[in-house]
C-alpha positions as CSV (number, residue, x, y, z in Angstrom):
1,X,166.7,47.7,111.3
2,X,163.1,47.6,109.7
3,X,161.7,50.9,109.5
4,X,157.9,51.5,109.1
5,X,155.9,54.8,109.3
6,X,153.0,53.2,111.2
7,X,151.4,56.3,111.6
8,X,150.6,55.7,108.0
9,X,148.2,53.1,108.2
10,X,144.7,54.3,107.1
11,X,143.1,52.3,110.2
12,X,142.9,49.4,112.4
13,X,145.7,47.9,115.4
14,X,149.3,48.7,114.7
15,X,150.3,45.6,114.8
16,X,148.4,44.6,111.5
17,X,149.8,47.0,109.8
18,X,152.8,46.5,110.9
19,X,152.7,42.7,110.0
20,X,151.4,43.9,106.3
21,X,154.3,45.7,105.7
22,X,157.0,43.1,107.1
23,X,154.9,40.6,104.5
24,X,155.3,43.0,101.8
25,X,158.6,42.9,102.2
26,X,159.2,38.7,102.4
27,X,156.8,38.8,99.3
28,X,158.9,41.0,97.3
29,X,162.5,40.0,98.0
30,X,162.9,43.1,100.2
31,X,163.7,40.6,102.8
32,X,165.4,37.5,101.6
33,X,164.6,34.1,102.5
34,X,166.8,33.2,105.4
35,X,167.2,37.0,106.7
36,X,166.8,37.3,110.7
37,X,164.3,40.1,111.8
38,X,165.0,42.1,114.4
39,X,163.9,41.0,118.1
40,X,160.8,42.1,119.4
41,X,162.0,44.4,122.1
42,X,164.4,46.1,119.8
43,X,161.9,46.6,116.7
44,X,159.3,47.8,119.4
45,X,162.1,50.3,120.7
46,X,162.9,51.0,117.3
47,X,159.5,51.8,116.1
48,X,158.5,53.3,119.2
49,X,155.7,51.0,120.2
50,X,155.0,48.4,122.6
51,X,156.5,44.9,122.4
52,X,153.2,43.3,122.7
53,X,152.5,45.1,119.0
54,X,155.6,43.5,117.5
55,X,154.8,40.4,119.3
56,X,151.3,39.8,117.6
57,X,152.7,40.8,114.2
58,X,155.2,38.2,114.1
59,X,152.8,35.7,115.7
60,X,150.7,36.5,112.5
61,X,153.4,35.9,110.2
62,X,154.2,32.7,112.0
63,X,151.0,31.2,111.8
64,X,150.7,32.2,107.8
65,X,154.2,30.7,107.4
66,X,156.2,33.8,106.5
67,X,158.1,33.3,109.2
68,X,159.5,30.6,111.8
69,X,161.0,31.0,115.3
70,X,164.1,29.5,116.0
71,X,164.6,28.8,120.2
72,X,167.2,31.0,121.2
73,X,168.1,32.6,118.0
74,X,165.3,34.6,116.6
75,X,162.9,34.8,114.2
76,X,163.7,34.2,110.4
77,X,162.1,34.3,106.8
78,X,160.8,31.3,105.9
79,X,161.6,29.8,102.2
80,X,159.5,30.0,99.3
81,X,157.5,33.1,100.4
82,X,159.1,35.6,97.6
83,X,155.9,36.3,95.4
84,X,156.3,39.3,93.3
85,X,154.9,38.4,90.1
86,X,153.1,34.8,90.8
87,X,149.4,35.9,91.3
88,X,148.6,36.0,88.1
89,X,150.8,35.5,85.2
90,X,149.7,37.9,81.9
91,X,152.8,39.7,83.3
92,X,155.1,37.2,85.0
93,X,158.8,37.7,84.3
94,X,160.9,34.8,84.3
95,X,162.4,33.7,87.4
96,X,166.0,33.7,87.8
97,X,165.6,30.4,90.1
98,X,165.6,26.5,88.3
99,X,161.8,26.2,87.4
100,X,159.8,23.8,89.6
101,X,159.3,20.1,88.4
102,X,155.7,20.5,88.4
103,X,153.9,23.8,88.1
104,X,150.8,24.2,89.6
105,X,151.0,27.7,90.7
106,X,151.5,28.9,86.8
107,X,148.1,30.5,85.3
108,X,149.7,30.1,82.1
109,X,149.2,28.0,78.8
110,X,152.5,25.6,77.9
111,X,154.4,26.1,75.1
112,X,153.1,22.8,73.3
113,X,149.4,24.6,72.8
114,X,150.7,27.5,70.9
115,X,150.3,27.7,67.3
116,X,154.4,28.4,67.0
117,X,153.7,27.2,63.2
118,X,150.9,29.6,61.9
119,X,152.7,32.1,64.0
120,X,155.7,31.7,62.1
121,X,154.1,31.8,59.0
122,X,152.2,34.8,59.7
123,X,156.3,36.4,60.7
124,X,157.1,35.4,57.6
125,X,154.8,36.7,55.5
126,X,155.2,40.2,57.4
127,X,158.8,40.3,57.2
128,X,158.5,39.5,53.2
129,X,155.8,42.6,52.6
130,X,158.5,44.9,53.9
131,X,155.7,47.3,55.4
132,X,156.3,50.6,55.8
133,X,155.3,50.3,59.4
134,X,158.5,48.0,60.0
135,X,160.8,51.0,60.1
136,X,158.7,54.2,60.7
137,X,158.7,55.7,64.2
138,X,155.4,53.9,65.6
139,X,153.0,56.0,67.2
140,X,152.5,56.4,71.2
141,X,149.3,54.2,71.3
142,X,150.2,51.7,69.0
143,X,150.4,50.9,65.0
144,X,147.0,52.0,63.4
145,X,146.5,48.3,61.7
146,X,146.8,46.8,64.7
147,X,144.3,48.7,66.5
148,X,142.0,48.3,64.1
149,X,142.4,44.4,64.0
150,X,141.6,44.6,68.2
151,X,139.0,46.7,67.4
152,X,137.5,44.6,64.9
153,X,137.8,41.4,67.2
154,X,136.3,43.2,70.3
155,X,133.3,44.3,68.0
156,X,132.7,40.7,66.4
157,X,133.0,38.2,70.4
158,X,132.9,40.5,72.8
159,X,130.0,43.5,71.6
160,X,132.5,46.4,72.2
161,X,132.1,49.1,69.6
162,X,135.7,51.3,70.0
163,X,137.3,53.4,67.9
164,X,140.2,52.1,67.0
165,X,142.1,55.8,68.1
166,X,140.8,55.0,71.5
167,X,143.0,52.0,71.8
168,X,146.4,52.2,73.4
169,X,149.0,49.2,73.2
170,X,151.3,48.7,75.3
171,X,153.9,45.6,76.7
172,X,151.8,44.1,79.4
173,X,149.2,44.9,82.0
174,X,151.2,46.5,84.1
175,X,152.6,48.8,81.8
176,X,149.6,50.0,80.8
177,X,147.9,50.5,84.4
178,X,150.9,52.4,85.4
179,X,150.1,54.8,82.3
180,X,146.6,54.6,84.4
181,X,147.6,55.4,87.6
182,X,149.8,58.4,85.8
183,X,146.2,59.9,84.4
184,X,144.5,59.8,87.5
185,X,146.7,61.4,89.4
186,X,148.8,61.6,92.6
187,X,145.4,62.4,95.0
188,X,143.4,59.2,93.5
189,X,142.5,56.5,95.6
190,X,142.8,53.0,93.8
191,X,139.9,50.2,95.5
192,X,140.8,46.4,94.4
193,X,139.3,43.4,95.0
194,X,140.0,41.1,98.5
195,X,140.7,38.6,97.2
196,X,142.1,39.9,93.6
197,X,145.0,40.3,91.6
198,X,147.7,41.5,94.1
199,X,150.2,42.8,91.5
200,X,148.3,45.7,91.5
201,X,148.5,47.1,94.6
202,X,152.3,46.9,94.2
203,X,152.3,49.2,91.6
204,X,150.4,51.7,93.2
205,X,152.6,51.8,95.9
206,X,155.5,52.0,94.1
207,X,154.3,54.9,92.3
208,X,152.5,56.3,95.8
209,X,149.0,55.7,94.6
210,X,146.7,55.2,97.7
211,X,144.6,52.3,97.6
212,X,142.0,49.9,99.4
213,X,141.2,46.5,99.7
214,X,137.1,46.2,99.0
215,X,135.8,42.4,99.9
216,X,134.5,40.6,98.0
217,X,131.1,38.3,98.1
218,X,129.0,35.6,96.3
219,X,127.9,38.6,93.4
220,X,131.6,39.9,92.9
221,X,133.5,43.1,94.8
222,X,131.2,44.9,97.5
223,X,129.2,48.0,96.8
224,X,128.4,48.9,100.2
225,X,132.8,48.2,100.8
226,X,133.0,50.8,98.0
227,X,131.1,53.1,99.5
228,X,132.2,53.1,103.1
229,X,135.8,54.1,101.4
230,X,137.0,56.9,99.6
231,X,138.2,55.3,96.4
232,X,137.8,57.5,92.6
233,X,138.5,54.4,90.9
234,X,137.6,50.7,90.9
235,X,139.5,47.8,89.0
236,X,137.3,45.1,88.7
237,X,137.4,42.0,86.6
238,X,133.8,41.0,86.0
239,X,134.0,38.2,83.7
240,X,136.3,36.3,85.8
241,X,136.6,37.5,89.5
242,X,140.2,36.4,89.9
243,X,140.7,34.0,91.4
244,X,137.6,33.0,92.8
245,X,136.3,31.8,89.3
246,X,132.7,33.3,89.0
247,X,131.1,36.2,87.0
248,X,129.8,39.2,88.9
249,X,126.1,38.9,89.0
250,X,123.8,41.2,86.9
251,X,122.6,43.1,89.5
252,X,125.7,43.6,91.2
253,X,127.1,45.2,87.3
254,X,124.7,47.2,87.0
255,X,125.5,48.4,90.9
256,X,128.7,49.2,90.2
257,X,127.9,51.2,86.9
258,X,125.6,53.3,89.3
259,X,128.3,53.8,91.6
260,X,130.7,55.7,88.8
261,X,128.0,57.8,88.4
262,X,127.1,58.9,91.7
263,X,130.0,61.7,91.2
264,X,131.9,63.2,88.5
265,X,136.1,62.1,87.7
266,X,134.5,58.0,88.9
267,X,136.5,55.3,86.4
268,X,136.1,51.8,86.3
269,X,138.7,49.7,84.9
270,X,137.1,46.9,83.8
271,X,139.6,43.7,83.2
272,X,138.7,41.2,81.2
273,X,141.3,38.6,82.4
274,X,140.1,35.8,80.8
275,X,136.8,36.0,79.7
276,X,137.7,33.3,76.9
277,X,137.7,30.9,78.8
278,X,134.0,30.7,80.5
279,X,132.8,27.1,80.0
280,X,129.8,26.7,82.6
281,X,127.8,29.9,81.7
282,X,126.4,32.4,79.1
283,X,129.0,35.3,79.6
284,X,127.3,38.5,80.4
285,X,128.2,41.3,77.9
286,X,131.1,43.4,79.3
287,X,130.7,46.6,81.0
288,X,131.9,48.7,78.4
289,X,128.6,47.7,76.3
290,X,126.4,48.8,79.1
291,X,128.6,52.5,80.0
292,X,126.4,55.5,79.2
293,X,128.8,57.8,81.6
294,X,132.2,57.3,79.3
295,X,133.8,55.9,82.5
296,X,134.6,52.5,82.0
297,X,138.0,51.8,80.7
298,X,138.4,48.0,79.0
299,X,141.6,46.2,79.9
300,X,143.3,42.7,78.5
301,X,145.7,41.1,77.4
302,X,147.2,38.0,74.6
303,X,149.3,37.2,77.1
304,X,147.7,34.1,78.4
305,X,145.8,33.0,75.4
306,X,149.0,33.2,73.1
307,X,152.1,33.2,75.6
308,X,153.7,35.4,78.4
309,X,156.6,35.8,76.3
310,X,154.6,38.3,73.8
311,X,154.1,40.6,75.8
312,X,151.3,42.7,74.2
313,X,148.2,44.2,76.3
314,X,146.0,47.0,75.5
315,X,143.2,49.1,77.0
316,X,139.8,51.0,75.4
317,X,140.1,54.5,76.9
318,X,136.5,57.1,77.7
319,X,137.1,59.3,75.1
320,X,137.8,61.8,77.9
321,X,140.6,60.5,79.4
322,X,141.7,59.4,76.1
323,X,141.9,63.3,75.5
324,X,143.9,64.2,78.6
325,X,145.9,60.5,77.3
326,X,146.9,62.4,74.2
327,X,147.6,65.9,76.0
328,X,150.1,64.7,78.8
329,X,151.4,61.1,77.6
330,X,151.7,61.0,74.1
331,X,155.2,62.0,74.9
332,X,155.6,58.0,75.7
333,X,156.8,56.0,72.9
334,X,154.9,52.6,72.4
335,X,156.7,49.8,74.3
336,X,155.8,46.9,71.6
337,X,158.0,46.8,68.4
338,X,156.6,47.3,64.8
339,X,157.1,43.5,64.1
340,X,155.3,42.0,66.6
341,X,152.2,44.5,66.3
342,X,152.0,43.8,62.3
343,X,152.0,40.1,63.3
344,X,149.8,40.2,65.6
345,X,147.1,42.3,63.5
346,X,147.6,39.7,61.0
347,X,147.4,36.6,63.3
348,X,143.9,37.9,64.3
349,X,142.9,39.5,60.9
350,X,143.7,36.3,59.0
351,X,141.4,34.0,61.6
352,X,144.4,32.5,63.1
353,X,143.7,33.8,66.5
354,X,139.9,33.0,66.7
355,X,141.2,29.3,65.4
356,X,143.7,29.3,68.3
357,X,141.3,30.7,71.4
358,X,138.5,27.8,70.2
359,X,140.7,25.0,70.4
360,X,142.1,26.4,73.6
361,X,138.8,26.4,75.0
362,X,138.1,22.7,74.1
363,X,141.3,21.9,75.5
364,X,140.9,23.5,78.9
365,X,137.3,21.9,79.2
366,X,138.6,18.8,78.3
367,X,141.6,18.9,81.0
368,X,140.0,20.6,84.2
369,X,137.9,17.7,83.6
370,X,140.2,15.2,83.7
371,X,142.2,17.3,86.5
372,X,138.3,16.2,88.4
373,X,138.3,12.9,87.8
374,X,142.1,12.6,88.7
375,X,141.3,14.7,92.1
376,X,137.8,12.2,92.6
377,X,139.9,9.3,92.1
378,X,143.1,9.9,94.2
379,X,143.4,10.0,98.2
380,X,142.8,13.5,98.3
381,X,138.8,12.5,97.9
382,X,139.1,12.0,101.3
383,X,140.1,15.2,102.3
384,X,139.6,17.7,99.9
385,X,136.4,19.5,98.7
386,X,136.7,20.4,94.9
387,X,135.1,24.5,93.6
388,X,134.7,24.2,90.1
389,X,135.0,28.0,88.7
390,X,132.9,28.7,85.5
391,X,135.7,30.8,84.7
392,X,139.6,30.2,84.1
393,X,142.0,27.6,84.3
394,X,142.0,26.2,88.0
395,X,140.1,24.6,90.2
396,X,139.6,25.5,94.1
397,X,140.8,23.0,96.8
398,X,139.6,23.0,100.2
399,X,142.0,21.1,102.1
400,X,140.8,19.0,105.8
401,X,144.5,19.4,106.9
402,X,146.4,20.4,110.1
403,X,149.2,22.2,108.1
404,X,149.3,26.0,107.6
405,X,149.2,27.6,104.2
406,X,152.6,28.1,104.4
407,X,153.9,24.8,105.4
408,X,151.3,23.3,102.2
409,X,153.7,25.2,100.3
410,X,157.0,24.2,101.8
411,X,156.4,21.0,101.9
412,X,155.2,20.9,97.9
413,X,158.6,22.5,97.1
414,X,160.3,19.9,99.2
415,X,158.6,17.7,96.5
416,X,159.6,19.9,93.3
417,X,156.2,21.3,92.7
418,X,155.3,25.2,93.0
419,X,151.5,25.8,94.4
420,X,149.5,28.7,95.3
421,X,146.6,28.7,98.2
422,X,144.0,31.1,98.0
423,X,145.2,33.3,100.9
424,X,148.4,34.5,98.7
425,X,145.5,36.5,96.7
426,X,144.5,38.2,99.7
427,X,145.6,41.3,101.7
428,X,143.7,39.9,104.7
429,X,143.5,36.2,104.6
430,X,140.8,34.9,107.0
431,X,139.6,31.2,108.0
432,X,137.6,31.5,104.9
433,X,140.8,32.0,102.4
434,X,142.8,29.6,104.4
435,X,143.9,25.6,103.3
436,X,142.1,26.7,99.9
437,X,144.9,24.9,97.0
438,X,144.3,27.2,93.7
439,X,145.2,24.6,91.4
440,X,146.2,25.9,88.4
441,X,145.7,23.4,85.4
442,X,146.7,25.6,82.1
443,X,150.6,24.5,81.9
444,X,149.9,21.1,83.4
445,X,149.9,18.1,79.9
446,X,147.9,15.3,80.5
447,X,150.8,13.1,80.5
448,X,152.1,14.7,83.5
449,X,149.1,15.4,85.2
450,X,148.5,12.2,87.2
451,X,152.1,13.1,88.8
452,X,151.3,16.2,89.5
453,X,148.0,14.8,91.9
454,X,150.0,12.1,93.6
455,X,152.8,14.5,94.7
456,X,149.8,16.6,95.5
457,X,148.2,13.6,98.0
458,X,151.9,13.1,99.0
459,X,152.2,16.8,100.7
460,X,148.6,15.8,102.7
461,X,149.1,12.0,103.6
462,X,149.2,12.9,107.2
463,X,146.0,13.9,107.0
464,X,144.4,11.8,104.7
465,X,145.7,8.9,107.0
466,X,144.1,10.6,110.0
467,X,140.8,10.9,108.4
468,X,141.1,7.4,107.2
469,X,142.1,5.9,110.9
470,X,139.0,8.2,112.2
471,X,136.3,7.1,109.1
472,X,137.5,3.2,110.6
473,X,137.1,3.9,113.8
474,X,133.8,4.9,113.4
């Protein structure tokens, strides 16, 4: 029997809450695909609430397509709704499934765009040197040479002056804001973007971190949100508010930089998921460069400009928590191996890296474009309006369609391609976030791309043959 403390929730109906935590549960595999939830009157018994709460929870997850009623038998978990992981990719693990034909969910370069050549060469030359470093213990935040090659690259294209001793390394982004969540403390309140990067909230739970979902509007997360809640700390990804593609405004930064001062113990966390890849604007210096309170804390990762595979993330601590860092975590030893940091640090001290990132940048141009012209020039013209975000590797679909998010995606698997729709990226999808396609172009060649559209027009031909049958008629 499912078993929720809905006394827990912080506020609004029951039955919300208890619909967010049945989702939780499809989305992370808690509840397999296929599994038959209870029946109304017995969860309502069960939880000791009214059926009419249970009722309006599973309508809910109905109508988003986590679920489908069966006449007679039930309800049941629909397919393709297991998520943990897929939001955004700098940390994706592989999935023990066959991988999809066609990728579109993926926010991920392909394996054909990395330099596996000068990468190899660079392991080579390492492994000849025989550094010392290859064999000594390395130290809790990282080898010192590699620390100073990030530093060196953050000071030269992004303005960030850092020590390099306030650098800690670490395997992944989620690594490293578990470390985060460990510094703040049991009694901090974690605030996140709505829509954002969901991983994060699961890792606050899982390590019993409160948190809340802030909204987010045309300038980036919401101050006055902020400040009707009762969050310490703020993640917030300026450069590229995931996954909506834009760059917090100026005014709105310099908001939020007056909000962690308004009280002592305030931290932003400042991720700079990529910021490389801004092709439509100026990009606004980060954060960091404009903290005079030694409360922002600088987060990214090589993961998506190099692959997901090298798994190698870091973060620029306030020298104060980089203190308390040292006092009560230094314990931790470094999760990335001696080999990969040394290649790394010479991968980027050696120009590779800046090489790589600048011919990524051309290529990405170069294919959302085509991904445009392929969208412009296929039936889903007809129905689909096209968001083009100055930031990332996707474009934004709003679909004219009579399908629900969740049948878009079944009937895209049904067709061997994986897809994401803009309400998977939020805690409380609304008219706005729904029959949005994120299409994510970064793994997709241009060979295969045309493929990828037509199955694309294929999962909507209903409607685009509606539209077309009402544009005649009229």
């Amino acid at each position: 029997m499912l078993t929720y403390d809905l006394d827990a929730r912080e506020s609004g109906p029951k039955y919300r809450y208890l619909y967010r935590c049945i989702r939780h549960d499809i989305r992370t595999g808690t509840l397999a695909e296929g599994a038959r939830l209870p029946s109304k009157r017995a969860l309502a018994s069960h939880l000791a609430v009214s059926v009419s709460t249970v009722e309006q929870a599973y309508d809910l997850l109905v109508s988003e397509g986590y679920v489908f009623a069966k006449p007679h038998s039930g309800f049941f978990v629909a397919a393709g709704r297991v998520e943990g992981g897929a939001w955004r990719d700098d940390d994706a693990d592989a999935a023990d499934e066959p991988a999809p034909a066609i990728d579109l969910k993926a926010n991920r370069e392909s394996m054909g765009l990395f330099p596996a050549e000068s990468w190899s060469r660079v392991m080579r030359g390492v492994l000849a040197d025989r550094d010392d470093d290859l064999l000594d213990t390395i130290p809790f935040n990282g080898l010192a040479k590699l620390r100073a090659s990030i530093a060196g690259y953050l000071r030269e294209f992004r303005g960030i002056s850092a020590s390099p001793a306030r650098i800690v390394v670490g395997a992944g982004t989620e690594y490293l804001y578990g470390k985060l969540l460990q510094l703040f403390g049991p009694t901090a309140v974690i605030a996140m973007a709505d829509p954002g990067y969901k991983k994060l909230a699961l890792i606050s739970r899982g390590a019993g971190t409160l948190w809340e979902h802030i909204p987010v509007d045309e300038e980036g997360i919401s101050i006055d949100g902020l400040r009707r809640g009762r969050a310490d700390v703020v993640h917030v990804s300026p450069a590229n508010v995931f996954p909506l593609g834009f760059s917090t405004s100026a005014a709105r930064r310099a908001a939020l930089l007056d909000w962690v001062r308004e009280r002592p113990q305030r931290y932003l966390i400042e991720d700079d998921y990529d910021s490389e890849f801004d092709f439509d604007s100026r990009p606004q210096p980060p954060l960091f460069t404009q903290d005079d309170s030694d409360s922002v804390i600088y987060l990214n990762t090589f993961s998506k400009t190099l692959v997901p595979s090298i798994r190698i993330s870091y973060m620029v601590l306030p020298e104060r928590l980089m203190s308390v860092y040292r006092d009560q975590l230094s314990f931790y030893s470094c999760t990335v191996s001696s080999f990969e940091q040394l290649t790394l640090a010479r991968f980027i001290d050696e120009g590779y890296y800046e090489r790589h990132v600048n011919r990524l940048r051309r290529h990405y141009r170069e294919a959302r474009e085509r991904m445009l012209e392929l969208v412009e020039a296929s039936p889903l013209s007809v129905i689909a309006t096209v968001r083009r975000p100055s930031v990332g590797t996707h474009l934004l679909l709003s679909v004219d369609t009579r399908l629900s998010d969740g049948e878009v995606r079944r009937a895209a698997a049904e067709r061997g391609m994986s897809l994401a729709m803009l309400s998977d990226y939020c805690e409380e999808p609304t008219v706005r976030t729904s029959q949005t396609v994120v299409l994510n172009y970064a793994s997709i060649s241009s060979e295969r791309a045309p493929g990828a559209i037509d199955l694309l027009a294929d999962v909507f031909r209903d409607d685009i043959a509606r539209v077309r049958r009402r544009e005649a008629r009229n």
